[in-house]
Residue, then its C-alpha position, 0 to 999 in steps of 0.5 A: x619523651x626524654x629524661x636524664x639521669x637517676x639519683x639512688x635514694x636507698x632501695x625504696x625512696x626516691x626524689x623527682x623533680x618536676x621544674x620550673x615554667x613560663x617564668x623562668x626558663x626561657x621560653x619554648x623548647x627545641x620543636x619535634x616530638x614529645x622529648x622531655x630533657x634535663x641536665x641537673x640535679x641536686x646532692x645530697x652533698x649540696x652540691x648541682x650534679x650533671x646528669x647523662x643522657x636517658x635514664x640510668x642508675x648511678x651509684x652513689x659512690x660515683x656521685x659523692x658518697x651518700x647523695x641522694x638523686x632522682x629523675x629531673x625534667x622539662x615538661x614538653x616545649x618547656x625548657x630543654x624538652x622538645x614541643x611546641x610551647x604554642x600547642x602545650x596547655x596545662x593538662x598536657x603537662x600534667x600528662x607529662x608529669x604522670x608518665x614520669x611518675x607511671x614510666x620512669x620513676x621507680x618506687x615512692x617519690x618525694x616530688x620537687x616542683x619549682x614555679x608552675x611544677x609546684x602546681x603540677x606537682x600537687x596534680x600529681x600527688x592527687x592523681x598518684x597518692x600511693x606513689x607520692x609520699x611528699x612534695x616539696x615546691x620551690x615558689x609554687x606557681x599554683x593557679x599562677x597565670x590564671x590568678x594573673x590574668x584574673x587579675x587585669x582590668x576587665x577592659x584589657x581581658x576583653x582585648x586579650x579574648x578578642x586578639x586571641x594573645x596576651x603578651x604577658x611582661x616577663x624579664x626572663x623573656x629576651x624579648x620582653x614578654x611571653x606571648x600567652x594564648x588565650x585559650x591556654x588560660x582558659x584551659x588552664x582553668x581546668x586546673x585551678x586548685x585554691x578555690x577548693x580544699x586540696x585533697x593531699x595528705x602527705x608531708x609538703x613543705x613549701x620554700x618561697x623568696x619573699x622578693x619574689x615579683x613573680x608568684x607572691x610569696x602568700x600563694x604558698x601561705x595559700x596552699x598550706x591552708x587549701x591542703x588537707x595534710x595536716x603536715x605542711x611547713x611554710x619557709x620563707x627567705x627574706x631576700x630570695x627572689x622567683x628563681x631561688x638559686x643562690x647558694x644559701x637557697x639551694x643548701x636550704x632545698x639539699x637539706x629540706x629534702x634530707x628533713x622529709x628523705x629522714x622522716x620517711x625512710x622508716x615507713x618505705x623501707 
């Protein structure tokens, strides 16, 4: 596996960011074995940083006073990672995610996790409580695909277990659709946290688009009432759609992350 890059938070804080999924990232990754990669991060200062290869400490003069910087990742066949997408399932990025957080990550982390790494991202807080200080999702694609494929009529559910294949409609897809293995949402099942009280007890705040056509904005409303953390803040933007990427969106993420860098420092330094 491959990650790029470290952002220094201060000795003992530091920020992971687990990215998006199937949505929006277009599809598969390169092939070959287990690699995760990624390029950008996000200051401190508001602005998008590029990262060099494998991980590495940067000072924080060297990326513009005092910007705050952590590991960002790919989970494998995801994006720019390689892997085949056909053989990935949800508990193999979950595995991802933990050796992230067990192999690269040094110290407490606040998690970032957009689309179906918010749902990982909650995962992690479970399995890792002593390191995951507080989460932070961007569209958080919890229970996504299930609830999806939950939701179709009973006649085409049939068709897609007895093909083996849905072709899920997506327009980050060049061709249209995502071709999603059955036994992936089976699998995927495994998974699913709204239907129970999620045990999470550390500071989550939620960003959400409410043009968001992909992941409704309720299923944040979702989390914050399934986890136990008393700590939980909803904010959503009215015309922000699945990606959260403009300008405005990414300042609102630079400045969330400062929000909780601010509370926590006191406790972890």
């Amino acid at each position: 596996m491959r990650t790029s890059g470290y952002w220094a938070l201060g000795p003992a804080l530091w920020v992971s960011t687990v990215v998006g999924g199937l949505w929006e990232d277009g599809g598969g990754g390169h092939g070959g074995p287990g690699r995760l990669d990624t390029s950008w991060e996000v200051g401190r200062s508001g602005r998008l940083l590029g990262l060099p290869p494998w991980p590495q400490r940067i000072p924080c003069k060297e990326v513009g006073g005092d910007s705050t910087v952590g590991p960002r990742f790919d989970y494998s066949g995801v994006g720019n990672s390689d892997g085949n997408i056909q053989e990935c399932t949800v508990g193999r990025w979950r595995k991802d995610v933990l050796s992230i957080i067990d192999d690269v990550a040094e110290g407490p982390q606040i998690l970032v996790g957009s689309s179906l790494g918010g749902w990982l991202m909650l995962h992690a807080a479970i399995a890792r409580p002593q390191k995951v200080v507080a989460l932070i999702g961007i569209a958080a694609a919890v229970d996504g695909l299930v609830t999806q494929f939950n939701q179709l009529p009973v006649e085409v559910k049939k068709e897609i277990e007895m093909k083996g294949v849905w072709s899920m409609p997506s327009k980050y897809s060049e061709e249209g659709v995502y071709e999603v293995r059955y036994s992936f949402i089976k699998e995927a099942e495994h998974h699913c946290l709204l239907h129970s009280p999620i045990p999470v007890n550390c500071p989550i705040r939620l960003l959400h688009g409410m043009e968001d056509d992909i992941i409704p904005w309720h299923t944040s409303i979702q989390i914050a009432d399934r986890v136990v953390s008393n700590d939980v803040d909803v904010i959503l933007r009215k015309h922000s759609d699945h990606r959260m990427k403009e300008k405005s969106d990414i300042q609102l993420l630079v400045y969330t992350i400062d929000d909780l860098i601010d509370k926590l420092s006191t406790v972890v330094t």
